[in-house]
C-alpha positions in Angstrom: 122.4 87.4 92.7 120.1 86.5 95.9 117.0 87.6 97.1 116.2 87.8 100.2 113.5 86.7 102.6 114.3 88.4 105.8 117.6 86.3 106.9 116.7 83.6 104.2 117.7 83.3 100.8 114.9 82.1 98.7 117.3 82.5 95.5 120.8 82.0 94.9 121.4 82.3 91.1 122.7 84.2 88.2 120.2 86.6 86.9 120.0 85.1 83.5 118.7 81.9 85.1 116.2 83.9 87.0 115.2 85.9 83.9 115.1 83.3 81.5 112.2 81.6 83.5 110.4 84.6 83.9 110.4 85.7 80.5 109.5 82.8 78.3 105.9 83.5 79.3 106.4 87.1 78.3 107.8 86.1 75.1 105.0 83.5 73.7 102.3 86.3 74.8 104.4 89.0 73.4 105.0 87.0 70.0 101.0 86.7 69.5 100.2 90.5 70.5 102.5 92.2 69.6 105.5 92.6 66.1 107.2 88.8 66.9 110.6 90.0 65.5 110.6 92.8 68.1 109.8 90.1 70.8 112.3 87.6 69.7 115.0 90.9 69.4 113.8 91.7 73.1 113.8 87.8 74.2 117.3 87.4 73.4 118.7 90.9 75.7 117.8 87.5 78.4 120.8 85.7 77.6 123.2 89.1 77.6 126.0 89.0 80.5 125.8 93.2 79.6 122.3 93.6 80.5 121.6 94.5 84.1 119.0 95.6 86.7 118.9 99.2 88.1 117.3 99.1 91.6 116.8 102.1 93.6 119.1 101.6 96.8 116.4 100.1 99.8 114.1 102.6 101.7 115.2 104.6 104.6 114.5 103.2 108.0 111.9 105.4 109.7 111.3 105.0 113.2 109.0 106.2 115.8 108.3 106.7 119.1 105.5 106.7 121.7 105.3 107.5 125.8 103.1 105.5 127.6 100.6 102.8 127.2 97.0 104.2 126.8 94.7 102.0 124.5 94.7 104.7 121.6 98.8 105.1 121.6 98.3 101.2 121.6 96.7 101.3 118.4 98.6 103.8 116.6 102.2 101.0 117.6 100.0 98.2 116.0 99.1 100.6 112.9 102.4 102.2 112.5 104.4 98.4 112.9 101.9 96.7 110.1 103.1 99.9 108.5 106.8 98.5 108.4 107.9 100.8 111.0 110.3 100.3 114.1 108.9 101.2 117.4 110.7 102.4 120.2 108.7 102.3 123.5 110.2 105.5 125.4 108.9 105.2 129.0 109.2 108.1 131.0 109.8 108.0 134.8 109.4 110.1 137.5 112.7 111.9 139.1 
């Protein structure tokens, strides 16, 4: 498994690894709050091969245009990029 940073891979690993880390937190706090069998039951699904992730597949990639190059339309490219959109500059000419 990776995850990604842009282009850079900020972790190469098997998910159990990853997991592991992350859940022994989890598990203490879970173990005081809550019944500590069902957290020890729920602690060791961590170190199952079987047990996976379901992610919903990545978001489609909307773009949008815009003509010209007034100050408002220059606004709405700076909103709609911090957004996490794509914009095209579309510059029409004269014929």
């Amino acid at each position: 498994m990776s995850i990604m940073h842009g282009l850079s891979a900020i972790f190469t690993g098997v998910r159990q690894e990853l997991q592991q880390a992350w859940a022994e937190t989890s598990h203490h706090m879970q173990t005081l709050r809550d019944n500590p069998a069902a957290a020890k039951e729920e602690f060791g699904l961590v170190h199952s091969a079987h047990s996976s992730a379901h992610l919903p597949p990545p978001p489609e990639s909307h773009d949008y245009l815009r003509t010209g190059a007034s100050i408002g339309k220059s606004i709405w490219a700076r909103v709609f990029t911090a957004a996490g959109f794509d914009g095209v500059d579309l510059h029409v000419g004269q014929s």
